[in-house]
N, C-alpha and C positions, 0 to 999 in steps of 0.2 A: 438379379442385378447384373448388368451389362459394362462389362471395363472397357476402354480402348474405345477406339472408332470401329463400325463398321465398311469395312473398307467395299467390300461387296453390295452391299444396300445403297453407298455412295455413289459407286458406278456405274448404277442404272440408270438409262438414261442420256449418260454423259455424251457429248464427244467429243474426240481427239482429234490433235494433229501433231503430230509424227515425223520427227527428220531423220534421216538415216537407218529410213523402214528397211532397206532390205542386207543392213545390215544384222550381224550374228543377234546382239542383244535386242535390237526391236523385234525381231523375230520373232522369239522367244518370250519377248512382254506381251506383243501383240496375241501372240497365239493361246499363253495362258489368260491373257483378259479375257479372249472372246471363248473360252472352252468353262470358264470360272462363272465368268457372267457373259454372256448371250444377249443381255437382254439390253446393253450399250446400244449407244446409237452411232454417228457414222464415223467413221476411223479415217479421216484424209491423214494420203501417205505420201509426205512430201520426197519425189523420184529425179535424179539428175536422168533426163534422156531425149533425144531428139525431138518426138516427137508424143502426142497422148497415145499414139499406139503402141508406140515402143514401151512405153510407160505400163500401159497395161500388159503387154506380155510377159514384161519386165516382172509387174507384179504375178502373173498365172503361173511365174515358172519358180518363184518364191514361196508363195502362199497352197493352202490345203482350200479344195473347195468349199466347203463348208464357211470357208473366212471371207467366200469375195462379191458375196454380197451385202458386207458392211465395210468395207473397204472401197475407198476412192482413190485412184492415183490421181495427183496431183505433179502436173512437170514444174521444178524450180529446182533453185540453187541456192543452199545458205550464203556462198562467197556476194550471191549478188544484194544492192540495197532489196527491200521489199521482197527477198525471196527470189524473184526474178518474176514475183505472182503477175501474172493479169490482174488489172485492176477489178474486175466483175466477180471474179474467183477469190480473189483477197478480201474483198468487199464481205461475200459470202463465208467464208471462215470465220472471218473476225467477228460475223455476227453469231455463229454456231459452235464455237469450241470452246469447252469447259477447259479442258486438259492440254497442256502441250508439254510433249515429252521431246528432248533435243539428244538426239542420240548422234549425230552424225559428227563423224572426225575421219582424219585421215591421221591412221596407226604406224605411216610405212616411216622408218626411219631413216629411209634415203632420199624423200622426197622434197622437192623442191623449195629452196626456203618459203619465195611468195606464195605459191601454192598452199603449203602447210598454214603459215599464217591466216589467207582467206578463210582456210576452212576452219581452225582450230582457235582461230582468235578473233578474227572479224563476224565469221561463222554466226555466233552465239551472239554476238554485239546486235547483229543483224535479228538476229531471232527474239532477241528482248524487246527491241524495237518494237518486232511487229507486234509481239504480246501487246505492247502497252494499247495496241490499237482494238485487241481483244474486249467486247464488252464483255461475256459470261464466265471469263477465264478463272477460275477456283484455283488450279496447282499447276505449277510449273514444273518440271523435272527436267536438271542437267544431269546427263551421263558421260562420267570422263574417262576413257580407257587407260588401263596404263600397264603397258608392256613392259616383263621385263627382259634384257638381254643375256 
């Protein structure tokens, strides 16, 4: 007899998208999801960066090889409506993502009030949002950091 969920057998299959990938804690999720279970499907990682190149070197110089061919960088910004997605790209997540994990904040405590606010309060407004537009979405995860001084 089996207690509990299988949390591994659940997420086979799955995929994710990911705010605040190349932050400490997604890092860290990311890389034990995909060492735990492998057999996930594609991991977009949503990247504040100029450009998609920058984005992916962004990501080469974060991630272990072994991780980057299930890994998409995706360019966007929580502060903005819609992520800041392309439409075509948006379109395409919402129809593919089981999972969205929202890890992305700004920890600095000296940082600008409107700034802090987009990211730490609007941020996540924005990101539920676009969930709703999610057909396959199973779990949500918020991750809130909290420093102390």
């Amino acid at each position: 007899m089996q207690y509990g969920i299988d949390i591994e057998k659940f997420l086979v299959g799955k995929s994710f998208f990911v705010t605040g990938a190349t932050g400490f804690l997604a890092k860290v999720l990311i890389e034990k999801i995909l060492r735990t279970v492998p057999e996930v499907g594609k991991i977009f990682l949503l990247i504040k960066a100029e450009s998609k190149e920058a984005a992916s070197e962004r990501l080469k110089n974060e991630y272990h090889d072994f991780m980057l061919n299930k890994l998409v960088p995706v360019i966007g910004n929580i502060s903005e409506s819609n992520l800041g997605l392309e439409g075509d790209l948006a379109t395409v997540i919402a129809n593919e993502v089981d999972v969205i994990i929202n890890s992305a904040a700004s920890i600095t405590f000296h940082e600008r009030y409107d700034i802090a606010i987009d990211i730490n309060t609007r941020g996540p407004a924005h990101i539920m949002t676009f969930a709703k537009k999610c057909k396959k979405v199973k779990v949500f995860v918020h991750v809130s950091t909290e420093i102390d001084d």
